[in-house]
C-alpha positions as CSV (number, residue, x, y, z in Angstrom):
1,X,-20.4,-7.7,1.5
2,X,-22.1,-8.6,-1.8
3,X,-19.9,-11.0,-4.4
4,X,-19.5,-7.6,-7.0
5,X,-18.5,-5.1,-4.2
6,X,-15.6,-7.2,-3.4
7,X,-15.0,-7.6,-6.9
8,X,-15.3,-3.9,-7.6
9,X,-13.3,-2.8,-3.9
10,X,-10.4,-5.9,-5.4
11,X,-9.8,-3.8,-9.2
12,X,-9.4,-0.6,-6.9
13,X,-6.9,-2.7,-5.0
14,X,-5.5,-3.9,-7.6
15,X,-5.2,-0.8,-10.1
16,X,-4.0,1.8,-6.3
17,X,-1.7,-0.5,-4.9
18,X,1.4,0.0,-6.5
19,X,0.9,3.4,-7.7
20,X,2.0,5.9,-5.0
21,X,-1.9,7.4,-4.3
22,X,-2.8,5.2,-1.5
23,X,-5.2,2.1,-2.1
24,X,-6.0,2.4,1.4
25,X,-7.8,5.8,1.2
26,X,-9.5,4.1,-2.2
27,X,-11.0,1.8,-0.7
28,X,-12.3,3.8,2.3
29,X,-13.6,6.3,-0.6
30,X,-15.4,3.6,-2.1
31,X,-16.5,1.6,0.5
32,X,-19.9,4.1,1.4
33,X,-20.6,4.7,-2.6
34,X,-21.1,1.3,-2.7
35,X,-22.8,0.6,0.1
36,X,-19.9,-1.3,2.0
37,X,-20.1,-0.5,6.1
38,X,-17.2,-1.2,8.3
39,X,-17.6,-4.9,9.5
40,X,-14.8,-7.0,10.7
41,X,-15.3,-8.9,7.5
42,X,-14.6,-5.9,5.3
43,X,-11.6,-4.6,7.5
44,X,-10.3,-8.0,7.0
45,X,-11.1,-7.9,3.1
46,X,-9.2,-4.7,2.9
47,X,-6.1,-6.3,4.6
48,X,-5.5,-9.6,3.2
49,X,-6.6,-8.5,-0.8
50,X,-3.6,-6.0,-0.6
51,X,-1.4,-8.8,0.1
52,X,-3.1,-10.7,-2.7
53,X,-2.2,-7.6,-4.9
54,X,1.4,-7.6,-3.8
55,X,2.2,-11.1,-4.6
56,X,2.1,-10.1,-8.3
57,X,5.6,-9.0,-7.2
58,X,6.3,-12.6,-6.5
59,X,5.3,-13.6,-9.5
60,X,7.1,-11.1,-11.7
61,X,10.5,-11.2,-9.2
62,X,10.3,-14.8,-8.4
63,X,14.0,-15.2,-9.3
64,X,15.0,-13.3,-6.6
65,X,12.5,-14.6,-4.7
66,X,13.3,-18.4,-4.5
67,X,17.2,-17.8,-4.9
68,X,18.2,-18.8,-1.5
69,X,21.5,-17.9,-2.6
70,X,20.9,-14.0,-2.0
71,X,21.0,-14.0,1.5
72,X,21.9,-10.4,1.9
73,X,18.4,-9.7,-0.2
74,X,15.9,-11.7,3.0
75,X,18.4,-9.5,5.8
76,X,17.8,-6.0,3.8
77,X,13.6,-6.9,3.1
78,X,14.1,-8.3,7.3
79,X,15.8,-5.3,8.6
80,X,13.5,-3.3,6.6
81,X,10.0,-4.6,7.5
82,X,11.2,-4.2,11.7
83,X,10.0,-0.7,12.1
84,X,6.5,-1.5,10.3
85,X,6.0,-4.4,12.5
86,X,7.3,-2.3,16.0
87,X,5.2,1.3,15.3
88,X,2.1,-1.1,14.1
89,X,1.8,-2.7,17.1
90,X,2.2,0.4,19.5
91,X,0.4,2.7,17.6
92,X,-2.6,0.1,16.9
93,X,-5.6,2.4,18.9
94,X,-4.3,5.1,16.8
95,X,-4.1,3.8,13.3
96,X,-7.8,2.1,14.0
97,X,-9.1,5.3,15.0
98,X,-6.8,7.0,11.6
99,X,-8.2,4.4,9.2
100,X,-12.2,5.2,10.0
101,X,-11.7,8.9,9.9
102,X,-12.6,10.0,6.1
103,X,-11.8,13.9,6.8
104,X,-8.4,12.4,7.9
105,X,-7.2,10.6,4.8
106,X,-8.4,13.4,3.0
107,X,-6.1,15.9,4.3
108,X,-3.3,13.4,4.2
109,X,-4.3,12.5,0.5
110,X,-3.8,16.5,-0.4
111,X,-0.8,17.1,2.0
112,X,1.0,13.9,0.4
113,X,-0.1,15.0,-3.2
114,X,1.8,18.1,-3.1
115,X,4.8,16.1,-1.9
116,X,4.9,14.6,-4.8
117,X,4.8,17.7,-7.0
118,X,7.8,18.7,-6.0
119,X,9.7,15.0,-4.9
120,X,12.0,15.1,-8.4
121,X,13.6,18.2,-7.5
122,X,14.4,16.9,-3.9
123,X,16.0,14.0,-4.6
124,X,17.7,14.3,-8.1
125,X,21.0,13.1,-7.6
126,X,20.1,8.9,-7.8
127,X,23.5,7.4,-7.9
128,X,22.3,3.3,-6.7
129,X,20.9,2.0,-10.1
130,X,20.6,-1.4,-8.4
131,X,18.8,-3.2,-5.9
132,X,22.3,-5.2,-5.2
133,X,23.6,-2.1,-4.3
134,X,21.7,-1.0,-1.5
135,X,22.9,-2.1,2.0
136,X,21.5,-2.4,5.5
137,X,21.3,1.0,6.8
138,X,19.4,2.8,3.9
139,X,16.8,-0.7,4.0
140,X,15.9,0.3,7.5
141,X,16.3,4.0,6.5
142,X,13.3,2.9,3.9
143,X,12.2,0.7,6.1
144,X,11.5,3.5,8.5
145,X,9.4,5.8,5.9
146,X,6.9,3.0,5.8
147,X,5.9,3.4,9.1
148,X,5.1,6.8,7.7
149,X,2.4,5.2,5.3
150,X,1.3,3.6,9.0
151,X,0.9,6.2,11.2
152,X,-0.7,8.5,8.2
153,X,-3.2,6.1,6.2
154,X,-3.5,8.0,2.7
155,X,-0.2,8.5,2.6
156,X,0.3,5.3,0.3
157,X,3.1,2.9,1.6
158,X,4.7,2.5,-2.3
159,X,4.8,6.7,-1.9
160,X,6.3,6.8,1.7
161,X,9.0,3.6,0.5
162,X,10.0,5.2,-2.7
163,X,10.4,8.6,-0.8
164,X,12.5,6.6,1.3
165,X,14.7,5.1,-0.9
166,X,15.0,8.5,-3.3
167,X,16.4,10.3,-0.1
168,X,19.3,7.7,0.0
169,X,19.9,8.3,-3.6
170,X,18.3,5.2,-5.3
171,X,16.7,6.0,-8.8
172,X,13.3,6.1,-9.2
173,X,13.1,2.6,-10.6
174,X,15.2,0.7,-8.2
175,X,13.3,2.7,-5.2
176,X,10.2,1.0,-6.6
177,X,11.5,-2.1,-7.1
178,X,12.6,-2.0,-3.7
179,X,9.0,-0.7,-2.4
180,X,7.5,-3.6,-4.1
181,X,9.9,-6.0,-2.6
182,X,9.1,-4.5,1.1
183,X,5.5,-5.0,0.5
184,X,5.8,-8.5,0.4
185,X,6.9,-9.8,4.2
186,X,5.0,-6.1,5.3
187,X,1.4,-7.4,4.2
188,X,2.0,-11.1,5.0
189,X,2.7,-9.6,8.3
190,X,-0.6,-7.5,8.1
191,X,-2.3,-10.1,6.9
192,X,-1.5,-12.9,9.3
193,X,-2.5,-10.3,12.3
194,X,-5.7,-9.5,10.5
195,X,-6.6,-12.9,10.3
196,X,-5.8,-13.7,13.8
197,X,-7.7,-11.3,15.6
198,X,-10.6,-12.5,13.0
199,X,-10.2,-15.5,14.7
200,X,-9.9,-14.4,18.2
201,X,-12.8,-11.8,18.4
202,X,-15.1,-12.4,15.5
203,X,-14.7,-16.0,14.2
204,X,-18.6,-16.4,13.0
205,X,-16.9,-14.5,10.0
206,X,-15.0,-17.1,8.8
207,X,-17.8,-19.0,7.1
208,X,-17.6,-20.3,3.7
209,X,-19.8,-17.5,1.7
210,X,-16.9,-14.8,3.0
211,X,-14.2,-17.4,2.6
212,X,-15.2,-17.4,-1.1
213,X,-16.1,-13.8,-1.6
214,X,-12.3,-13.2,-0.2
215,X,-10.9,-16.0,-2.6
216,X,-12.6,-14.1,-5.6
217,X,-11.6,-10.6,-4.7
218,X,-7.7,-12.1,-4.2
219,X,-8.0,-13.4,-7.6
220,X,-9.3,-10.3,-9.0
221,X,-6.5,-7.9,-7.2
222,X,-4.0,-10.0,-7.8
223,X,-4.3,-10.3,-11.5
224,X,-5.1,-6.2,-12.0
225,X,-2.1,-5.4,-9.7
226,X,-0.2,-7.8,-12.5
227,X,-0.6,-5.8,-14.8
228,X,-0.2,-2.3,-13.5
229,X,2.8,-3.1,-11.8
230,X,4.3,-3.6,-15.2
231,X,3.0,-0.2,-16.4
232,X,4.5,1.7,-13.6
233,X,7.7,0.7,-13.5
234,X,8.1,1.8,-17.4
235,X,6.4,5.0,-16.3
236,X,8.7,5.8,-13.5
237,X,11.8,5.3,-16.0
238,X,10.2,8.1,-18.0
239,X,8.3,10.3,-15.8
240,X,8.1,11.7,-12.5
241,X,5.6,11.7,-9.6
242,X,3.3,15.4,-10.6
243,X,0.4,13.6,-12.1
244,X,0.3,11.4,-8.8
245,X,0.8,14.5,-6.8
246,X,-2.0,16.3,-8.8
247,X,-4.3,13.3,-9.1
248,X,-4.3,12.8,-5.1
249,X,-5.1,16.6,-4.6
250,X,-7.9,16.5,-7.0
251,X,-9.1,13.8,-5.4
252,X,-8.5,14.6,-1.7
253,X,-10.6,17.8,-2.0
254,X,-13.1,16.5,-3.9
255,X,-14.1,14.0,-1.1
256,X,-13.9,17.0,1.4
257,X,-16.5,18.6,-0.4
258,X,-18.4,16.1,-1.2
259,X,-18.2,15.3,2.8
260,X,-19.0,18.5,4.0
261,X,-21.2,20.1,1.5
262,X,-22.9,17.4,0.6
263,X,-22.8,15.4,3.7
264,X,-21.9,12.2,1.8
265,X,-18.6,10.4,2.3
């Protein structure tokens, strides 16, 4: 992996992650227009930029962060991240297999797309208008819509947690401000594992040329995902999910044609 395809693969990151149309599936759309093949590098580039992405969340929430007064705020994002952590490690053959299979994410792109055209009249009575307010049961409730985004890559994660959290009557807002907050200990998770098995099975990786091409596209995520994450919030306190919806169909379908008609992808 060249220096400017991690920088271009880390603004995809960066713009898809929080937005609820999968930066998973965006980066495997990329990856062959770009001429990126599957390499344990690039599989661990995928990972660990996503959590570089997600701590622009840190940075914009560090007050609840770092206030090791709000115990009950660790225990919800703990109980929550259990189900991610159990289904990833038992269903690991399965989600490898998932993640390489283009015609896969596609279809789960589309069917997830049309979820969210009709998601605001599903879930229109959002009584919890604060993240204070939500208690143990619906965080693993959320929690276990994650593993969702696991077991069907394309489905987006932030789609899968705000779904989640609109079912137990959270507004849109305070489901995404949740999602956000689940990301964190999630992709740490994700990305420690990543990095282990790196280390275990393929550690000629780990030379200084990658080491720097990750550092760069962490940078690069990290700062784009700042400044989207701002945008979406406002957004989802004005809008709904249909452009998602119709943006992920659009887009789903077009790689499946592109994939079978034009044997590309």
């Amino acid at each position: 992996m060249t220096l400017f395809q991690a920088i271009i693969l880390a603004i995809i990151e960066g713009i898809t992650e929080f937005l609820p149309i999968s930066s998973t599936a965006h980066m495997k759309f990329a990856n062959p227009l770009i001429g990126v093949s599957a390499t344990p590098f690039s599989d661990m580039f995928e990972i660990v930029i996503q959590l570089a992405a997600i701590l622009s969340v840190v940075t914009l929430f560090w007050q609840k962060f770092f206030d090791i007064k709000r115990l009950n705020f660790y225990i919800k994002l703990l109980i929550a991240v259990v189900p991610a952590l159990v289904f990833g490690a038992l269903l690991k053959k399965h989600i490898d297999a998932a993640l390489s299979n283009i015609v896969f994410i596609s279809c789960v792109m589309i069917g997830g797309g049309i979820i969210l055209l009709f998601i605001d009249n599903f879930f229109n009575k959002n009584e919890i208008k604060t993240e204070e307010a939500i208690g143990p049961k619906t965080s693993f409730i959320i929690g276990c819509f994650q593993v969702l985004s696991i077991v069907f890559p394309g489905l987006s994660r932030s789609a899968a947690t705000i779904i989640g959290g609109m079912s137990q009557k959270l507004t849109r807002s305070v489901a995404a401000e949740f999602s956000f907050f689940l990301a964190v200990p999630t992709m740490f998770a994700a990305s420690a594992k990543s990095l282990l098995d790196v280390y275990k099975e393929s550690p000629e990786v780990l030379v200084k040329d990658n080491m720097l091409t990750l550092a760069v596209g962490g940078v690069v995520a990290y700062v784009v995902a700042l400044i989207v994450i701002k945008f979406f919030i406002t957004y989802l306190q004005k809008n709904g999910f249909k452009v998602f919806g119709y943006y992920r169909i659009l887009l789903g379908a077009a790689v499946l044609v592109a994939h079978f008609v034009f044997g590309k992808m």
